[in-house]
SERO-4910 file (N, C-alpha, C, O; in steps of 0.05 Angstrom, whole numbers):
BEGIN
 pado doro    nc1    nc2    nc3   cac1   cac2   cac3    cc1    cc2    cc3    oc1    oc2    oc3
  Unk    A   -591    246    751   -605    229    731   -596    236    703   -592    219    685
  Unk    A   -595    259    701   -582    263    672   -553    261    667   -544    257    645
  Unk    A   -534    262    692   -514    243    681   -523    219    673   -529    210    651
  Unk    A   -522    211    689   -528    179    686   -531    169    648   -517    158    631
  Unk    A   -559    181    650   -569    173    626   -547    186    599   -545    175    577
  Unk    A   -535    206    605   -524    217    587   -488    198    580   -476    194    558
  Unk    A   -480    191    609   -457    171    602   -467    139    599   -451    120    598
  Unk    A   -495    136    598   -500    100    587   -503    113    560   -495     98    542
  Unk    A   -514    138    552   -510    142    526   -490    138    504   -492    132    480
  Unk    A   -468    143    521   -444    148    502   -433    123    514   -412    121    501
  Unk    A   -435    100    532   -427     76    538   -439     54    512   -426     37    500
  Unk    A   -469     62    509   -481     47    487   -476     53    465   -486     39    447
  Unk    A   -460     75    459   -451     77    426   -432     75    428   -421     71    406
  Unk    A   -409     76    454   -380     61    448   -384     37    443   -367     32    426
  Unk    A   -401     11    450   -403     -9    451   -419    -22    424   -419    -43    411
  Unk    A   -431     -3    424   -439     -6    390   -416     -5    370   -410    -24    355
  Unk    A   -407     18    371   -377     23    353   -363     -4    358   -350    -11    339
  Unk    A   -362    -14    373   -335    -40    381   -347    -68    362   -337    -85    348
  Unk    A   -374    -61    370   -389    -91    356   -388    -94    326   -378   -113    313
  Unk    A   -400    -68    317   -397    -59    288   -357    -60    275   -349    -66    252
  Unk    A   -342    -52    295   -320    -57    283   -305    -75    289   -282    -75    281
  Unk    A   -320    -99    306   -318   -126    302   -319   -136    286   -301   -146    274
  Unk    A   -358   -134    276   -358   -152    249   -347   -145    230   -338   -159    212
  Unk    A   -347   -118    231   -326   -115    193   -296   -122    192   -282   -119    172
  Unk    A   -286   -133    221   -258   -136    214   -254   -176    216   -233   -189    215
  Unk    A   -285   -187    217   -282   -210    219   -287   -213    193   -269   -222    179
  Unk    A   -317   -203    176   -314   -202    155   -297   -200    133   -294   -213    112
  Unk    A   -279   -171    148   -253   -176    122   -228   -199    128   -209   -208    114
  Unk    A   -234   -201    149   -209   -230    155   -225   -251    129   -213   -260    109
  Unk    A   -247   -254    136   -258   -277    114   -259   -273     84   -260   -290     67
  Unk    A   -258   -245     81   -262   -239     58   -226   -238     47   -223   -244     23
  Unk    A   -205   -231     60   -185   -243     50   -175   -267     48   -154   -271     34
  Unk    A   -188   -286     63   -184   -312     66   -197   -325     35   -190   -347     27
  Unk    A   -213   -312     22   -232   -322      1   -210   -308    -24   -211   -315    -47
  Unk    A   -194   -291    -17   -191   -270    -45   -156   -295    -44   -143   -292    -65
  Unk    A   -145   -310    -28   -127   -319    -31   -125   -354    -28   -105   -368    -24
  Unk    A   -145   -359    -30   -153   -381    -28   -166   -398    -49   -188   -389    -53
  Unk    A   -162   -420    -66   -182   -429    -76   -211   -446    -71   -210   -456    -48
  Unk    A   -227   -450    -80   -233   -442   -116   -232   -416   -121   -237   -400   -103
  Unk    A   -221   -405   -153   -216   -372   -158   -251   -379   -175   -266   -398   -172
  Unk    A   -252   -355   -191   -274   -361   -219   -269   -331   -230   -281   -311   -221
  Unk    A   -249   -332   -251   -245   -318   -264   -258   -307   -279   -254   -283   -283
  Unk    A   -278   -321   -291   -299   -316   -304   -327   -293   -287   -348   -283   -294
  Unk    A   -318   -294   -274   -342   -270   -255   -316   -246   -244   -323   -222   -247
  Unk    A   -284   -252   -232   -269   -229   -237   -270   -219   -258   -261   -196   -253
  Unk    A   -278   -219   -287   -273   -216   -312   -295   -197   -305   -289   -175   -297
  Unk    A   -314   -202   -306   -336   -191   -307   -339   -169   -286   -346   -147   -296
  Unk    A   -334   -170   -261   -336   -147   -246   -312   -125   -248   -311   -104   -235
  Unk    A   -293   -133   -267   -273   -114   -272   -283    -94   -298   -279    -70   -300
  Unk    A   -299   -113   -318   -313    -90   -331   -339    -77   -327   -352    -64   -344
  Unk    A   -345    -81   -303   -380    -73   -288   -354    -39   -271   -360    -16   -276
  Unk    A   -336    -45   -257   -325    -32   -240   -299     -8   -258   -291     15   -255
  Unk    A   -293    -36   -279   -268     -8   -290   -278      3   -320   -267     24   -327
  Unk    A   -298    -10   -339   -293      1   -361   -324     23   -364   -328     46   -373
  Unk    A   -339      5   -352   -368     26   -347   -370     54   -324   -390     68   -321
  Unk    A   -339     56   -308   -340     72   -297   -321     93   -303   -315    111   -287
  Unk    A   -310     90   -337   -292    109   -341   -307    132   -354   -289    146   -363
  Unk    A   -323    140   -359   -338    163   -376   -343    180   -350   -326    198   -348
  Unk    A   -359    179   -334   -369    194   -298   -325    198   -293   -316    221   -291
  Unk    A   -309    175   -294   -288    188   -280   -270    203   -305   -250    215   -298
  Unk    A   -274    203   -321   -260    216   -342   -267    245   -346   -252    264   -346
  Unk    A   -289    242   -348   -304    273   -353   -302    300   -324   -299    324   -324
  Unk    A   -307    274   -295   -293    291   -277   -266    300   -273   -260    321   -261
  Unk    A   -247    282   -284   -222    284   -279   -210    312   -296   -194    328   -287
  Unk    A   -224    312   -322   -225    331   -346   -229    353   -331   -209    368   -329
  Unk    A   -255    363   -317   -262    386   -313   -246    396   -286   -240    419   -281
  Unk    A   -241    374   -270   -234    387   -248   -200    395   -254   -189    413   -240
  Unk    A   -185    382   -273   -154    388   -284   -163    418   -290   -148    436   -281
  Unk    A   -191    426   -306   -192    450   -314   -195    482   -295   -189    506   -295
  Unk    A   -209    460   -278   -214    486   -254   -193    486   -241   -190    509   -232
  Unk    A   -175    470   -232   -154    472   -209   -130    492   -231   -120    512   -220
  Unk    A   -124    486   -255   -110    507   -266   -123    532   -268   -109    552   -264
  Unk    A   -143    535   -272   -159    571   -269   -151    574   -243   -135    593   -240
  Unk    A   -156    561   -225   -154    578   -200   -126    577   -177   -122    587   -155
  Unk    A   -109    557   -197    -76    563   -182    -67    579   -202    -43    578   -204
  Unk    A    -79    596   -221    -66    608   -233    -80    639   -219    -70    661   -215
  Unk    A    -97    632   -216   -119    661   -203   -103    667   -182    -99    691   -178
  Unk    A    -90    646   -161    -84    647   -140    -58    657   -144    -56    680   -137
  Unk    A    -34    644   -153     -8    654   -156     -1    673   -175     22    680   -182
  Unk    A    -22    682   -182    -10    717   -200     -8    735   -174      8    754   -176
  Unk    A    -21    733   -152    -26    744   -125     -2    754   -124      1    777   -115
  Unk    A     23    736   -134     49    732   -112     69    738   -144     92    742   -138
  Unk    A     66    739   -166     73    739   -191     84    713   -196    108    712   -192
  Unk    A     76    695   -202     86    666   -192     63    643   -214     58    619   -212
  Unk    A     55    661   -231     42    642   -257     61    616   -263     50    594   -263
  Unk    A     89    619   -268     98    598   -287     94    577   -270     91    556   -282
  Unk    A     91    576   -239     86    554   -217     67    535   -235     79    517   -247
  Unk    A     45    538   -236     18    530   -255     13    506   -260     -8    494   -256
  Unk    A     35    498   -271     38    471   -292     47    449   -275     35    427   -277
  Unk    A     68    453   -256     89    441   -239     55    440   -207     53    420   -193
  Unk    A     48    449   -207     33    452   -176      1    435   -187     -9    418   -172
  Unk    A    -11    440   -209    -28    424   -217    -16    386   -230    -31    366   -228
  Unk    A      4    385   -237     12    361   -247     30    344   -211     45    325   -206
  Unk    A     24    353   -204     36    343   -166     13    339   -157      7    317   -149
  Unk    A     -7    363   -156    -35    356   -144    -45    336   -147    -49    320   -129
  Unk    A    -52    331   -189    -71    309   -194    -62    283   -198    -78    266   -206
  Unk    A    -43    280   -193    -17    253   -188    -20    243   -166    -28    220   -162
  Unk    A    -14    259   -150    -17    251   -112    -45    250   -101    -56    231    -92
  Unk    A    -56    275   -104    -78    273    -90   -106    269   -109   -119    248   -108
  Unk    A   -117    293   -128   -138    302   -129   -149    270   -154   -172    261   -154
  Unk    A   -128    258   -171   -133    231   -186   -145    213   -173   -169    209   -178
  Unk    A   -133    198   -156   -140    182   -139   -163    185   -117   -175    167   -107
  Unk    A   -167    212   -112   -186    214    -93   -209    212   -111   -226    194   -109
  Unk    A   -209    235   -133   -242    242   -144   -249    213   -155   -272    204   -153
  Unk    A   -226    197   -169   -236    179   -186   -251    165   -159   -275    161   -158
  Unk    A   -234    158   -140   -247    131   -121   -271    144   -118   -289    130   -128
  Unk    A   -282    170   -106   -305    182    -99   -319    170   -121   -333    150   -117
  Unk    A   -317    182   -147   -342    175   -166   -340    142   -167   -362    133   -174
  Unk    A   -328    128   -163   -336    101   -167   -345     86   -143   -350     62   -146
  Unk    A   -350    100   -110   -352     97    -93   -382    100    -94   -399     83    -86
  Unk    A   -386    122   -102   -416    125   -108   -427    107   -131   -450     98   -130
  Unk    A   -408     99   -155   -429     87   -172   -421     58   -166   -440     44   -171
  Unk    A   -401     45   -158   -402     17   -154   -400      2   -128   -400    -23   -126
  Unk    A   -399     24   -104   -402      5    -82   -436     11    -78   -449     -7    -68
  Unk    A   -449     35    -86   -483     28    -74   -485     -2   -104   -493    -25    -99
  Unk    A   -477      5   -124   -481    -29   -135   -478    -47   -129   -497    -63   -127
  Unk    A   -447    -56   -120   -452    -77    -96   -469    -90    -76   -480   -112    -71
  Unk    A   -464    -61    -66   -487    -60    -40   -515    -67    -53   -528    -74    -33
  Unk    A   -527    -68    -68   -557    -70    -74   -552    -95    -75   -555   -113    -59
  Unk    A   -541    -96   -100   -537   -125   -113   -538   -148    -91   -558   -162    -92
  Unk    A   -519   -154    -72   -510   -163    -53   -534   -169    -29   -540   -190    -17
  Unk    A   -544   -138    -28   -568   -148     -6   -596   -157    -16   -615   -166     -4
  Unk    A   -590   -152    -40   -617   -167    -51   -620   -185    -45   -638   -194    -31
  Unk    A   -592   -200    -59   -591   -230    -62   -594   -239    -33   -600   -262    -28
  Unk    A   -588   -215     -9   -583   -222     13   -625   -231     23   -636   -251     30
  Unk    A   -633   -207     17   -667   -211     29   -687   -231     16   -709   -239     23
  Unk    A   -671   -236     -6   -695   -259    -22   -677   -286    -19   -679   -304    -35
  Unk    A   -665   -287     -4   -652   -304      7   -632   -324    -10   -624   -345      1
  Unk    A   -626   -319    -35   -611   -333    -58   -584   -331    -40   -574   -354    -42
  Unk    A   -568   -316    -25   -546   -322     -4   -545   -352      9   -530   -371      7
  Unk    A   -576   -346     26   -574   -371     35   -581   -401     12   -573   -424     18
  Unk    A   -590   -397     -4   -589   -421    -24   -556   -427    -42   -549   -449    -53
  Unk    A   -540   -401    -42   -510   -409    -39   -507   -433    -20   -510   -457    -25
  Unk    A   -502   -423      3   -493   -436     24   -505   -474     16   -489   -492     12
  Unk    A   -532   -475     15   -546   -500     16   -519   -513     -9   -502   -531     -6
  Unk    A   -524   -499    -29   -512   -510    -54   -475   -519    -51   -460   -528    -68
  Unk    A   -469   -508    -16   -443   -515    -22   -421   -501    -33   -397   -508    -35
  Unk    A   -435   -474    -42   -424   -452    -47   -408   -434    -27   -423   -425    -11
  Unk    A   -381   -426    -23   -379   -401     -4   -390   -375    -14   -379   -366    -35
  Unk    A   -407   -363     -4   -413   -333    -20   -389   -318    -22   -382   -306    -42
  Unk    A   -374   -318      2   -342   -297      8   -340   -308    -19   -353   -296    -36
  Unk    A   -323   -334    -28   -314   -338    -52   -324   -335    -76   -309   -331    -95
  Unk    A   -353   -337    -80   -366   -326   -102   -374   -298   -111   -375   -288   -133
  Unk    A   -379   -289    -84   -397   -254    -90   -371   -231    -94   -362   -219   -113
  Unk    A   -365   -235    -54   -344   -221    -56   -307   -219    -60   -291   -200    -61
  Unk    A   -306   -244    -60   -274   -241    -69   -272   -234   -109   -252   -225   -120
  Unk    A   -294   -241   -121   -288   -226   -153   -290   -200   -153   -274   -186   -166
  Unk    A   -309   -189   -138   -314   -157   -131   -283   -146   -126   -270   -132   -142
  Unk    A   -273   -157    -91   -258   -140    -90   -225   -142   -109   -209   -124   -114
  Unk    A   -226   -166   -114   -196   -178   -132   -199   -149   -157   -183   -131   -161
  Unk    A   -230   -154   -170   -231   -134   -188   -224    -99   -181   -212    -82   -193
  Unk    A   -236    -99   -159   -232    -65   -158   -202    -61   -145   -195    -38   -139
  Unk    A   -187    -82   -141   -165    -71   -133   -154    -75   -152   -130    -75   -148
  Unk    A   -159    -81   -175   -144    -90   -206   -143    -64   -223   -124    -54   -235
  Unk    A   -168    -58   -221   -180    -30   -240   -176     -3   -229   -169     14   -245
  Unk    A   -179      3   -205   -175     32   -200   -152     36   -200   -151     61   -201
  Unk    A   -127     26   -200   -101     44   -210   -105     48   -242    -98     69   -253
  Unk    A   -113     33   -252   -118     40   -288   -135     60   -285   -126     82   -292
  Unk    A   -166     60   -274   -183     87   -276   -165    108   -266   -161    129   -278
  Unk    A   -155    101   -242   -131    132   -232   -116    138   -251   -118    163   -256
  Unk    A   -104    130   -263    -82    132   -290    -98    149   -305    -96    173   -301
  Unk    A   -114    139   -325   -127    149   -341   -141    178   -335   -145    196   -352
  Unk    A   -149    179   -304   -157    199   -297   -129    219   -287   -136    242   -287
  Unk    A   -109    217   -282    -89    232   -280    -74    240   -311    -60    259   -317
  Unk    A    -82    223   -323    -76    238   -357   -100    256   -373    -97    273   -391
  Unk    A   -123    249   -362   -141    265   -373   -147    297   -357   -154    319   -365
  Unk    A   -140    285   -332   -136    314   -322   -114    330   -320   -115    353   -312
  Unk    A    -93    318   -329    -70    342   -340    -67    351   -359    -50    369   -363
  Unk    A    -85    339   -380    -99    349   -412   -116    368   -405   -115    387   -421
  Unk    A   -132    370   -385   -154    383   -377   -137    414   -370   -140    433   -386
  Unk    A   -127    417   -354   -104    430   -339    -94    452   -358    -97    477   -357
  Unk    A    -76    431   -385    -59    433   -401    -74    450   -420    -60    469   -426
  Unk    A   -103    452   -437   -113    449   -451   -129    491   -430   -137    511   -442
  Unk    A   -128    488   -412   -140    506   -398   -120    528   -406   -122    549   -419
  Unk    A    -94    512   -391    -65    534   -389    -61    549   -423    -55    573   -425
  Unk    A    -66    533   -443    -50    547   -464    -76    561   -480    -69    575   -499
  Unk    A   -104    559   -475   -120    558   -488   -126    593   -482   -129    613   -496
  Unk    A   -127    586   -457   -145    613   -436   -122    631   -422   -123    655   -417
  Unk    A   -104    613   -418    -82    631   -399    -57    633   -411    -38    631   -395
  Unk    A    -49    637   -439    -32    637   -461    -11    628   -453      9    641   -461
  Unk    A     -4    607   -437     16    593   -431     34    581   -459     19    573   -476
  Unk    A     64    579   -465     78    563   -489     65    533   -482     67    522   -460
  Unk    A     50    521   -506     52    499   -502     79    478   -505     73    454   -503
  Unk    A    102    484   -509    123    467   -500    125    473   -471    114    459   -454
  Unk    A    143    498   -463    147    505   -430    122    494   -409    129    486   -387
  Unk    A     93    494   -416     77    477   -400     78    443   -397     68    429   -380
  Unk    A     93    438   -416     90    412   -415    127    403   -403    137    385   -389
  Unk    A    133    423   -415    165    416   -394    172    425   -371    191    421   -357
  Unk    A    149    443   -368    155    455   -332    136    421   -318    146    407   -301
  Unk    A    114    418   -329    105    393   -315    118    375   -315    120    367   -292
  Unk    A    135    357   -336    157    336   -335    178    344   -319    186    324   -307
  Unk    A    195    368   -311    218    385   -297    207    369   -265    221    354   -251
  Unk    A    176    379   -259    173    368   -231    158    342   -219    155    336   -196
  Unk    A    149    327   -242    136    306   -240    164    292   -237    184    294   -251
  Unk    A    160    277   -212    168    249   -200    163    226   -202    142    222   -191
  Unk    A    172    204   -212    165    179   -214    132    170   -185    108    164   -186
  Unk    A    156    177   -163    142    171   -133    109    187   -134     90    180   -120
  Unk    A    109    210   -153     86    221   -154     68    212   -158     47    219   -147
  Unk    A     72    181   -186     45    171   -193     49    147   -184     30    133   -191
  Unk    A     67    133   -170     71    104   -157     54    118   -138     31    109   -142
  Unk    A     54    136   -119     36    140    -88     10    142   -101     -5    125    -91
  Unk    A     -1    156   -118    -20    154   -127    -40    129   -145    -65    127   -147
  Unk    A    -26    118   -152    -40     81   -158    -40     75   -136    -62     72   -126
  Unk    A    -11     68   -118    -22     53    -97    -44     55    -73    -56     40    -57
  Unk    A    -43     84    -79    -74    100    -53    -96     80    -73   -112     64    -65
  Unk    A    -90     89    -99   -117     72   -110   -126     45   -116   -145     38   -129
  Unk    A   -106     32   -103   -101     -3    -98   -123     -3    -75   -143    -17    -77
  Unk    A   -115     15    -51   -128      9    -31   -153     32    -29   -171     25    -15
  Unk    A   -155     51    -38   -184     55    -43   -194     34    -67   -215     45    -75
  Unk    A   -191     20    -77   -215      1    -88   -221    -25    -70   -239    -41    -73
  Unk    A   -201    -26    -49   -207    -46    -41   -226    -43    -13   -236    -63     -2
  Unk    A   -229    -13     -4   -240     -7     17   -269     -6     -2   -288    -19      6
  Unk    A   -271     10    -28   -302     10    -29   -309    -16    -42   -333    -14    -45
  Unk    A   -299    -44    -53   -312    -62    -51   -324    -78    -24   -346    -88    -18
  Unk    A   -300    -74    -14   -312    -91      9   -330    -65     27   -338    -78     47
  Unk    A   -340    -41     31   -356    -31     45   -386    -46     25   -407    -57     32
  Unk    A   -376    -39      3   -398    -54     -6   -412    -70    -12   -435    -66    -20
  Unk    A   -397   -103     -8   -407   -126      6   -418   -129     33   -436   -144     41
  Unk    A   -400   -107     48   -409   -116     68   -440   -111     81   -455   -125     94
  Unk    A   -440    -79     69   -470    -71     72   -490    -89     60   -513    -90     68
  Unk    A   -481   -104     41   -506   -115     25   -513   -141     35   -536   -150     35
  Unk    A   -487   -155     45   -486   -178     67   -501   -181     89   -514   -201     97
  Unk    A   -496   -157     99   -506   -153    124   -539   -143    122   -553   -150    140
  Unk    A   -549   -130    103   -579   -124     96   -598   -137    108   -601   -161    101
  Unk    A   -613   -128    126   -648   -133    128   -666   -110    124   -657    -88    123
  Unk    A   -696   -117    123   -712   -109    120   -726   -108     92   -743    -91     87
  Unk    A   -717   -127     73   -736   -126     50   -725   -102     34   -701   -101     39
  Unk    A   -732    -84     17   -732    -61      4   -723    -44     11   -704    -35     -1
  Unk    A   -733    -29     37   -720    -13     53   -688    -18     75   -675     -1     87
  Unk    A   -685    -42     75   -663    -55     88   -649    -44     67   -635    -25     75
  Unk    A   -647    -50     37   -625    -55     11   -611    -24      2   -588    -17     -3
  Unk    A   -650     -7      2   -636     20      8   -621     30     23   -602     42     12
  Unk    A   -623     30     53   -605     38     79   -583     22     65   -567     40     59
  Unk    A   -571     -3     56   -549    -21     58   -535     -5     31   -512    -12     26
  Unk    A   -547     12     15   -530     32     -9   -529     49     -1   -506     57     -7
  Unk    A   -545     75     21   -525     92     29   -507     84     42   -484     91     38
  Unk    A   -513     61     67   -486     68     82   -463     52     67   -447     38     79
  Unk    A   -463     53     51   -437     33     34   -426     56     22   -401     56     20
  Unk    A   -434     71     15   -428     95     -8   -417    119     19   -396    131     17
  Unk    A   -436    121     44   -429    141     56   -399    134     83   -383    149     94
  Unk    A   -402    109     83   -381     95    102   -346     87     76   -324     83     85
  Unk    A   -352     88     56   -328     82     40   -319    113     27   -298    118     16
  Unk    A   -334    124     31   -324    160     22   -314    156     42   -291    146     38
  Unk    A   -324    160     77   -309    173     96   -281    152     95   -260    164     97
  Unk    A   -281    126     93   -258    114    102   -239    122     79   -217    130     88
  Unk    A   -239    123     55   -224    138     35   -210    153     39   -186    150     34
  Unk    A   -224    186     53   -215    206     62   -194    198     79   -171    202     73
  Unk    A   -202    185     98   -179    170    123   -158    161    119   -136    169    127
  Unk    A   -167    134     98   -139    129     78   -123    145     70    -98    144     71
  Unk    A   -139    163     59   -109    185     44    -93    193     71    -71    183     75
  Unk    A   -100    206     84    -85    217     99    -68    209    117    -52    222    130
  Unk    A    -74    181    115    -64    158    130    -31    157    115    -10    165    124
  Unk    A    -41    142     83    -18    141     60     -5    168     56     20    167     56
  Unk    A    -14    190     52      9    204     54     23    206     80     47    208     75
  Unk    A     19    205    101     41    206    116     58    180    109     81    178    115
  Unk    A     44    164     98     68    142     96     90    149     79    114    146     84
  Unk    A     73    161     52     88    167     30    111    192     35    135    192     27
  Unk    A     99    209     47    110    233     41    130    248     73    148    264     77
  Unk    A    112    229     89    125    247    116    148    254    116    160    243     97
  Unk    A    163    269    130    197    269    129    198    265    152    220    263    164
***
């Protein structure tokens, strides 16, 4: 008996998993069908590009700043181990290019603009203004979510940017300040190993992390019931389902990028 019950267990959440990653892959079929399709309304892309990229650069700036600062304290803590300081400059300016830019920024905007979405979205979803789209002739795909996601795949290589220069100032500003590094040789050991390909892989991870947390975040808000408590549940799991797929992403894109 306790088999039994224990493999309909795990039969009913494989079958769950299949349904659930049904609809989000019908959803995003529709939701690319809307982002390439007309009617556009630029006038609401406009707008969700500065809801998503210019109100979210202070939270990614300031992280990007501090964490450039800590990752130089502690590859420098780490490679005196080995006598291997001048590494420093060259191993933090690879890091926050490739990986640590693109990840932290999408994180902080994952948290601050897909639970936005997500609210936004299911509100409109429980007080039923979705369905008075529809009446009106409206596609929602084409109104809600194709400005959302057009926008966040517009903006997060600029927030990544900005956050990969603020955190090699961060870095930079650590190295010569605290760890008496030459400020010329820090800045030419970082140019010596920075690669073009370093910050092309890194925008483009951040093409497609903005486009994974807009659309987690339509979709949760789309999909919303229960009034108040539905809208809540529909912002964590937007925030907690587009972190994890992020993570995934990366590791996905670097092997694309980098495998040999």
């Amino acid at each position: 008996m306790f088999v039994i019950t224990f493999l309909a267990t795990i039969g009913r959440t494989f079958l769950n998993f299949l349904r659930v990653s049904g609809r989000l892959a019908m959803f995003a079929g529709r939701a690319m069908d809307a982002v390439i399709r007309p009617p556009f309304y630029p006038r609401l892309i406009l707008k969700q590009m500065a809801s998503i990229g210019y109100y979210s650069l202070p939270v990614v700036g300031l992280t990007a700043l501090f964490t450039g600062m800590v990752l130089a304290l502690q590859i420098f803590l780490g490679s005196a181990r080995f006598n291997a300081e001048s590494a420093v400059a060259s191993i933090v300016v690879i890091g926050i290019t490739r990986e640590i830019g693109p990840v932290i920024a999408s994180l902080m905007v994952a948290g601050r603009v897909g639970a936005a979405i997500a609210a936004e979205i299911g509100t409109m979803r429980v007080t039923e203004q979705i369905d008075a789209l529809t009446t009106l002739a409206t596609n929602p795909f084409r109104y809600l979510v194709a400005p959302r996601l057009i926008a966040a795949v517009l903006t997060l290589p600029i927030l990544v940017l900005i956050a990969d220069i603020v955190g090699v100032f961060g870095a930079y500003t650590v190295g010569v300040v605290k760890l008496g590094f030459s400020p010329v040789a820090y800045i030419q050991n970082s140019l010596d190993f920075l690669q073009v390909m370093d910050v092309v892989s890194g925008l483009a991870k951040a093409a497609v992390f903005g486009f994974i947390i807009a659309l987690m975040g339509c979709y949760h808000g789309y999909y919303s019931r229960g009034g108040a408590q539905g809208v809540g549940k529909a912002t964590t799991n937007a925030v907690v389902s587009a972190s994890i797929l992020l993570l995934s992403a990366d590791y996905v894109l670097t092997e694309l990028f980098f495998a040999q």
